[in-house]
C-alpha positions as CSV (number, residue, x, y, z in Angstrom):
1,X,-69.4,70.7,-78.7
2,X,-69.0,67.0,-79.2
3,X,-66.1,66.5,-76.4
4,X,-67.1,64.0,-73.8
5,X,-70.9,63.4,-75.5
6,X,-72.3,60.0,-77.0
7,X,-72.7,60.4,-80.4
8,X,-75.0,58.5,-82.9
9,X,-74.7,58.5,-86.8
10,X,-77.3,56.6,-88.8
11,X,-76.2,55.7,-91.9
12,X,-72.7,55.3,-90.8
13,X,-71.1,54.2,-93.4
14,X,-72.4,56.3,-96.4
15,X,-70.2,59.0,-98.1
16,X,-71.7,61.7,-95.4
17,X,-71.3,59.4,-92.1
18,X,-67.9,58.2,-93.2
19,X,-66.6,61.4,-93.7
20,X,-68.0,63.3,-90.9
21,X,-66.5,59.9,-88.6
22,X,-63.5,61.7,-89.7
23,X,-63.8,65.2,-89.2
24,X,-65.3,64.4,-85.3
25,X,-62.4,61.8,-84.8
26,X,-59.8,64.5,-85.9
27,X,-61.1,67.1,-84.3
28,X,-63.4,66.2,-80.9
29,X,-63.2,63.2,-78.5
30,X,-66.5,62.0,-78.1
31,X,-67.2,59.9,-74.9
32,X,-68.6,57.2,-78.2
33,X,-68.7,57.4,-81.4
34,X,-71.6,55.3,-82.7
35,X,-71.8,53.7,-86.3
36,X,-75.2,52.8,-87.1
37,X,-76.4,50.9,-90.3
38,X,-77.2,47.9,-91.6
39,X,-74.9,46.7,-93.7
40,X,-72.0,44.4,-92.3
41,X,-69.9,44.4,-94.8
42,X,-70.0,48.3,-94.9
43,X,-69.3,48.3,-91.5
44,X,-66.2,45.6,-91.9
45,X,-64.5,48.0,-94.5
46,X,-65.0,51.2,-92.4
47,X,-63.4,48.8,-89.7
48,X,-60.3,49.0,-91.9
49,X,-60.1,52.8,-91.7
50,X,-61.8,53.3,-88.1
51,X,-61.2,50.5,-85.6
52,X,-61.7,50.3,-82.4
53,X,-58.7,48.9,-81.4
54,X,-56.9,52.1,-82.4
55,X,-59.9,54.5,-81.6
56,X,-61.4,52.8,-78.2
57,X,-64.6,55.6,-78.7
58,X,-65.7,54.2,-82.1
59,X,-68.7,51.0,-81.8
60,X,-70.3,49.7,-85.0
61,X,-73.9,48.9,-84.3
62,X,-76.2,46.5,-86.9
63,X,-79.6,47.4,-87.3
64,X,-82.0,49.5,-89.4
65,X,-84.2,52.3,-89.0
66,X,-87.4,50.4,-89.6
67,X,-86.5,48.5,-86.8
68,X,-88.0,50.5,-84.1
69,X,-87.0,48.3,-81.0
70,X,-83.6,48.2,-82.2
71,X,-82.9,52.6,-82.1
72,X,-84.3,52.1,-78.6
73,X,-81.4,49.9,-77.5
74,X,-79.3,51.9,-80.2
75,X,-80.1,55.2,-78.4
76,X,-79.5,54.6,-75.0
77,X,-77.3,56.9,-73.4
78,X,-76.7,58.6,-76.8
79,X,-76.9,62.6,-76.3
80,X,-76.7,63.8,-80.2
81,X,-77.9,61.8,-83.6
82,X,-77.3,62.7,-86.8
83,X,-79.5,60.9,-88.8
84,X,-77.9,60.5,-92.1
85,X,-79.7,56.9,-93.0
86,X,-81.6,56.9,-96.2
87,X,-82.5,55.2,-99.8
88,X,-81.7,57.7,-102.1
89,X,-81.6,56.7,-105.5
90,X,-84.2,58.4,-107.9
91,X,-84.8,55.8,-110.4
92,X,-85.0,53.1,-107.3
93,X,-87.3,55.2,-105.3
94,X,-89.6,55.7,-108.9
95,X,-89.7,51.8,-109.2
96,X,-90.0,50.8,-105.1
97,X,-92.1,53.4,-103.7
98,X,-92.9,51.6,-100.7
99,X,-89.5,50.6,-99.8
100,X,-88.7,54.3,-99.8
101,X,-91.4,55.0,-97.7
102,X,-90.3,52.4,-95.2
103,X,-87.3,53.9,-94.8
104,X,-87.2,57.4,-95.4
105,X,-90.8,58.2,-93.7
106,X,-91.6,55.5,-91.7
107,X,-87.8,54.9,-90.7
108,X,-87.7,58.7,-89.4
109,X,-90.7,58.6,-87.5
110,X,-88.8,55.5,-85.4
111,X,-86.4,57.9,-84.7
112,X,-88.1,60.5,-83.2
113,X,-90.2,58.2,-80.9
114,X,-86.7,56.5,-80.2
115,X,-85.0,59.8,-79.5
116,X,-88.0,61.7,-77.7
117,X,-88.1,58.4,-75.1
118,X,-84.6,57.6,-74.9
119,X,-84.2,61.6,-74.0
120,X,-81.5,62.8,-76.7
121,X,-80.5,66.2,-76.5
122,X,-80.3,67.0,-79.9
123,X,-81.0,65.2,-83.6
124,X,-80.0,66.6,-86.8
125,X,-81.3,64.9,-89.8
126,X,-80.2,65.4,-93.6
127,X,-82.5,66.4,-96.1
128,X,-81.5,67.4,-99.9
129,X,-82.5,69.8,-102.4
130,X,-85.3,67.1,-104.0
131,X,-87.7,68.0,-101.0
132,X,-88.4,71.5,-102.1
133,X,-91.4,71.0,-104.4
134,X,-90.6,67.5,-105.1
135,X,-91.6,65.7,-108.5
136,X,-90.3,62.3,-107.2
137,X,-90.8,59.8,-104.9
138,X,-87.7,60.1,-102.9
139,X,-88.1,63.6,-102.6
140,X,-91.6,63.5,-101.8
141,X,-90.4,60.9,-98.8
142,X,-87.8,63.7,-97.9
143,X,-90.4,66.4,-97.6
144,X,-92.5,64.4,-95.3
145,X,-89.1,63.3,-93.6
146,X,-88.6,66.9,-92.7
147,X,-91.9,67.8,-91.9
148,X,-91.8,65.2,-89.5
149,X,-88.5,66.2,-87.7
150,X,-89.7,70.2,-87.6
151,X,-93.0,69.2,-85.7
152,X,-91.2,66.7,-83.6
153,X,-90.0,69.7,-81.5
154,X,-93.8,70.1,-80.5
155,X,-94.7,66.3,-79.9
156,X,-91.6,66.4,-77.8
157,X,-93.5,68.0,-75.0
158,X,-91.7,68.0,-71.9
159,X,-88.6,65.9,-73.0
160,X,-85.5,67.5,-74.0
161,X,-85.3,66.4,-76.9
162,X,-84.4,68.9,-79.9
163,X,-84.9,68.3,-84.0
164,X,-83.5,70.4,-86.5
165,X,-82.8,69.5,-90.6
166,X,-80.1,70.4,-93.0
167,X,-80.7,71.1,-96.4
168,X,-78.4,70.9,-99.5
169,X,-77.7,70.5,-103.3
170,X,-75.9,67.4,-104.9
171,X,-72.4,66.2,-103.5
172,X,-69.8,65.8,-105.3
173,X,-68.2,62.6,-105.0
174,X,-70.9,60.5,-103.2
175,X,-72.0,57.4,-103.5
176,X,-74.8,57.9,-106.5
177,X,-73.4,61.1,-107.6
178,X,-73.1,61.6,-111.4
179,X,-69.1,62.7,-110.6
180,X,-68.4,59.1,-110.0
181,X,-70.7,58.3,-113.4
182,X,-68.7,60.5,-115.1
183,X,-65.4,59.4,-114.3
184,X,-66.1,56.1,-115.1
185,X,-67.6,56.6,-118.2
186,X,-64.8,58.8,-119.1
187,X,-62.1,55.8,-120.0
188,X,-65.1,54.9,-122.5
189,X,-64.8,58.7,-124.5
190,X,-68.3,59.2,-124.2
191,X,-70.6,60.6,-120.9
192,X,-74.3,60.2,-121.4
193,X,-76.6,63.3,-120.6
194,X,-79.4,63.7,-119.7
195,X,-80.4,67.4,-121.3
196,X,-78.2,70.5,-121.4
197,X,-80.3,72.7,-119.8
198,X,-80.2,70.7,-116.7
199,X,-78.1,72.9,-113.6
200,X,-77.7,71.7,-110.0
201,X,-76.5,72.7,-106.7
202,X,-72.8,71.6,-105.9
203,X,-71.5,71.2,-102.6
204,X,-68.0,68.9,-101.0
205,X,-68.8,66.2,-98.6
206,X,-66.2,68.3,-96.0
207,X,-68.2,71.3,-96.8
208,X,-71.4,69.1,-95.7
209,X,-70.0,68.0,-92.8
210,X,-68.8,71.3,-91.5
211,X,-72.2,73.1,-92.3
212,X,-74.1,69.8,-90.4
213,X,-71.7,70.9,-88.1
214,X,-72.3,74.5,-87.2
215,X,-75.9,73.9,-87.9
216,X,-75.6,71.4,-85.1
217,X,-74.0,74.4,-82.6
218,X,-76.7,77.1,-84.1
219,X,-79.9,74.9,-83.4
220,X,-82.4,75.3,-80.9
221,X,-85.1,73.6,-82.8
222,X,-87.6,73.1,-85.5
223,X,-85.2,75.2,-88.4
224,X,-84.6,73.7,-91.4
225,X,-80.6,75.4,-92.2
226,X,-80.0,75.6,-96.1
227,X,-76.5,77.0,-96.9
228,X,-75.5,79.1,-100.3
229,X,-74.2,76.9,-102.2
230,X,-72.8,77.3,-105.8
231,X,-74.7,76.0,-109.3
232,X,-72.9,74.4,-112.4
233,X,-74.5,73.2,-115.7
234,X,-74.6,69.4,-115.9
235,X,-72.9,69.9,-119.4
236,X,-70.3,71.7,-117.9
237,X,-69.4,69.5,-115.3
238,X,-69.3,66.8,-117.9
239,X,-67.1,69.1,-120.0
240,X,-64.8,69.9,-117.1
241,X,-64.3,65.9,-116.3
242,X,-64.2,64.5,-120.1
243,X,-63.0,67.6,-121.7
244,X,-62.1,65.1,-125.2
245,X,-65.3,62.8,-124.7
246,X,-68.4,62.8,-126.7
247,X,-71.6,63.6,-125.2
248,X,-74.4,61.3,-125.3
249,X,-78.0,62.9,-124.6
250,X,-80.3,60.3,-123.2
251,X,-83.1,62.2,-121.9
252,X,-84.4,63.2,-119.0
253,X,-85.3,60.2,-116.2
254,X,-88.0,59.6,-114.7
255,X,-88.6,61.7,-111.4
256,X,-85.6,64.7,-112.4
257,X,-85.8,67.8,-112.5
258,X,-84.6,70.6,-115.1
259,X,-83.2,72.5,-111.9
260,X,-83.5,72.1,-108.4
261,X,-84.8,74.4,-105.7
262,X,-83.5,74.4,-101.8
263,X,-86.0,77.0,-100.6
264,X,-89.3,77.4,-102.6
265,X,-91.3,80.8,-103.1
266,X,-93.7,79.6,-100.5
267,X,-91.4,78.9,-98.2
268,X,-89.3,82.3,-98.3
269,X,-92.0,84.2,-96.2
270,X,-90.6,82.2,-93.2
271,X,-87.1,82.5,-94.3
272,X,-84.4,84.5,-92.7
273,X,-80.9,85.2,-94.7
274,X,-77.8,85.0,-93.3
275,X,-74.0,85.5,-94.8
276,X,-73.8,82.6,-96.2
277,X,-77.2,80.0,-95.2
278,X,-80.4,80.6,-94.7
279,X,-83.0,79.6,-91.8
280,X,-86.6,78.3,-93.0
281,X,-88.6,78.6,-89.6
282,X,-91.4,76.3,-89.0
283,X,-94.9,77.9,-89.8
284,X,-96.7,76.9,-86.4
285,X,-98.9,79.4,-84.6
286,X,-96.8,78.6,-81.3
287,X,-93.4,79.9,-83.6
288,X,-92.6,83.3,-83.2
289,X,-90.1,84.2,-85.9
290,X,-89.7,88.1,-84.8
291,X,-88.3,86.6,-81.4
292,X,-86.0,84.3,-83.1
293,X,-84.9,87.2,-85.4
294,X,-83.9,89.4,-82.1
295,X,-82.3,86.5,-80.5
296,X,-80.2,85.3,-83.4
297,X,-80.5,88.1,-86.6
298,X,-80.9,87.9,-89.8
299,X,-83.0,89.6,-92.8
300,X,-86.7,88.4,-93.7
301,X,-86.4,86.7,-97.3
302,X,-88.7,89.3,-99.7
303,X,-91.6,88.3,-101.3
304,X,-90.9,86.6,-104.9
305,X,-88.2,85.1,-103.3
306,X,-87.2,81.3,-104.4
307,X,-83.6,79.7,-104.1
308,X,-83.4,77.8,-107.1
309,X,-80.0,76.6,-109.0
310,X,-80.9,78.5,-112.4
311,X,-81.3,81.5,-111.1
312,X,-78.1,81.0,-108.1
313,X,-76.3,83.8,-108.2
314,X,-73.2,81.3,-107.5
315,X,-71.6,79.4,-110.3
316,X,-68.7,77.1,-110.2
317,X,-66.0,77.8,-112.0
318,X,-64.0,74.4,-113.6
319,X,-61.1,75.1,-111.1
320,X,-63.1,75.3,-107.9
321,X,-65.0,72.2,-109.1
322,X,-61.8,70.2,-109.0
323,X,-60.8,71.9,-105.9
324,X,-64.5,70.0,-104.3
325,X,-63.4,67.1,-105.9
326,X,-59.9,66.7,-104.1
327,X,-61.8,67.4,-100.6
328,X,-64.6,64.6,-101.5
């Protein structure tokens, strides 16, 4: 899929663009690979792991997403992006709205426009669970994000150019996680909480990769993929970390959620299931979700229906959780 092709990550050198760098290193031989982002010394320590003295595919490319004139030199000759580059942080994105906006928004929009002229064959972008109904800024940013990529197959018109989002839960392990909070804070015989009620989606970084992955093969355009992904309790993750530490309860902060949801109720009328994801289609007239069903299966969501980590049907156990770990 990726032998021979020019490919683009943004966001490089975050948790997801590090390890999927790995996974396409180990197991395609891109014509490029392409690490995009705008942090040197990021880029200097990935260096250490990926250089391009021993891997002559890999380049490292400075330069952000708000910086339109830069994707266009960025994506020249570039055949597949995934576009992984994002600020992230709940609390940040609560206190620097417009910065978030910037990026996440406005930064996306570059992309397309970048892509569309510079005739990429296929972009993949990353969403996360906070989109679905969001509460908070950076979820709110994701939404419009992703609305933006699905009706970028439209205002495509006659380029070749193809958009599709992925959609999941927390992941263990990266950068902002509460895993690496946790583990921390463990040393100190006390994790702080926020409320015990709280649940969340789980998912590995190598299980991300590999669903961007085969989303990327699936895709013919405008789908947002959403895989089925286990739940946990916050308070037991914290009890399956610091099994002898005391937990702190600090209150809920500003812009989270008691649970998340990956597909709301509103959403699940243009939802097809599949073994293990799930397919939201886009709602535009031109979409004809009947002829995608016949083309590529999979059963209509029913009405009521809303993925939400309460009510998951999937729960990690304590020794899968450590299993997630060891791949992250």
């Amino acid at each position: 899929m990726l032998d021979g092709k020019t490919v683009l990550i943004t966001g490089g050198t975050g948790s997801f663009g590090r390890k999927l760098t790995e996974v396409v290193l180990r197991r395609y031989k891109p014509k490029k690979l392409i690490i995009f982002s705008r942090d040197e010394l990021k880029q200097s320590e990935m260096r250490q792991q990926f250089h391009e003295r021993d891997l002559p595919c890999i380049r490292y490319f400075i330069g952000d997403v708000r910086d339109r004139s830069r994707l266009y030199r960025a994506f020249d000759g570039v055949d597949i992006i995934f576009h992984t580059a994002a600020l992230k942080q709940v609390p940040t994105a609560e206190y620097n709205p417009l910065e978030v906006i910037k990026t996440n928004v406005l930064g996306s929009a570059n992309v397309i426009d970048a892509a569309i002229d510079r005739d990429v064959k296929r972009v993949i972008a990353l969403s996360t669970d906070k989109a679905a109904n969001p509460i908070n800024l950076y979820g709110a940013s994701k939404l419009c994000a992703d609305k933006l990529f699905v009706a970028a197959n439209s205002y495509a018109g006659g380029h070749p150019t193809r958009f599709s989002v992925v959609r999941y839960g927390n992941v263990v392990g990266s950068r902002g996680s509460v895993v690496p909070l946790f583990l921390e804070e463990r040393s100190r015989g006390r994790l702080p909480m926020t409320d015990e009620r709280m649940t969340r989606f789980w998912i590995s970084l190598e299980q991300g990769v590999e669903f961007v992955l085969a989303s990327l093969e699936r895709m013919e355009g405008g789908e947002i993929f959403v895989p089925k992904v286990p739940s946990m309790k916050i308070v037991d993750l914290a009890k399956a970390i610091g099994p002898d530490c005391r937990l702190e309860f600090i209150g809920i902060r500003p812009g989270e959620k008691l649970h998340e949801v990956l597909i709301p109720e509103d959403d699940a009328r243009n939802t097809l299931e599949y073994q293990d994801y799930y397919v939201i289609l886009p709602a535009f007239h031109e979409w004809d979700p009947v002829a995608y069903r016949d083309r590529r299966g999979g059963e209509p969501c029913p009405d009521g229906f809303c993925y939400c980590s309460d009510s998951n049907s999937q729960w990690l156990s304590f020794e899968e959780l450590g299993r997630m770990m060891g791949s992250s």
